[in-house]
C-alpha positions, 0 to 999 in steps of 0.5 A, a space after each residue: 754513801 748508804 749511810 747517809 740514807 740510814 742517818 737522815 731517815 734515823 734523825 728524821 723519825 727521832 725528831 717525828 717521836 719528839 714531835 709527837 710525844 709533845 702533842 700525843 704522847 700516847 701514839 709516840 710509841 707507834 710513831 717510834 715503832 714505824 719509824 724502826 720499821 722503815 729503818 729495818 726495811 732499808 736494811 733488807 737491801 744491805 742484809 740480801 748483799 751479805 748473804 749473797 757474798 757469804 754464800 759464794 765463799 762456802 763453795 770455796 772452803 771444805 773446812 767451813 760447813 754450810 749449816 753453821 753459816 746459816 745458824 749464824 745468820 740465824 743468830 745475828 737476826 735474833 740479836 738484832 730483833 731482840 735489841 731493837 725490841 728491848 730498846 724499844 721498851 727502855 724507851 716506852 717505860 718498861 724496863 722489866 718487859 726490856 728484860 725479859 725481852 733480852 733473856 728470851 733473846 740470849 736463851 733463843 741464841 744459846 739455843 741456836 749454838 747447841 748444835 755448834 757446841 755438841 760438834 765441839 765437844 764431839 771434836 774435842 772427845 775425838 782428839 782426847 782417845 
């Protein structure tokens, strides 16, 4: 039951950022961002047994390569990243900055896939001759 370790401490540090935002509203920004930090670091234990699963199913598989794998764990920590950071300038006020948070964010993944598409295309090229 991890789960239950991510909810407790998720309501715990959203009722720490309700609290404080009454009194101090101008440190409850941090408040929010430490308590997303700790929620991230429990995260790191489940992230280590999902790469370590994933890394025993390529010896397995010729069909899958390597590099692709990675670029997928690559792209899933930009999402996230950009996510949480986007939410956490929604809830400080800054709906641009959110914005062009989640621009960067899709172009650094779009980025990512340009080798992936290039493969595609090159496969797609080789089965119209």
């Amino acid at each position: 039951m991890e789960i239950l370790k991510f909810a407790v401490t998720g309501i715990i540090c959203a009722l720490a950022v309700v609290l404080v935002r009454e009194h101090r509203g101008d440190i409850s920004p941090f408040v929010q961002i430490a308590g997303v930090t700790v929620l991230a670091l429990m995260c790191i234990s489940v992230f280590i047994k999902i790469f370590e699963r994933t890394k025993g199913l390529l010896p397995s598989s010729d069909v899958i390569d390597s590099g692709y794998l990675d670029l997928l764990i690559k792209i899933v920590g930009i999402a996230v990243i950009t996510k949480i950071s986007s939410d956490i300038c929604n809830d400080s006020g800054n709906s641009a900055i959110s914005s062009a948070v989640e621009l960067a964010g899709k172009a650094l993944i779009l980025l990512l896939c340009m080798p992936l598409l290039e493969a595609v295309a090159s496969l797609a090229g080789g089965l119209l001759e």
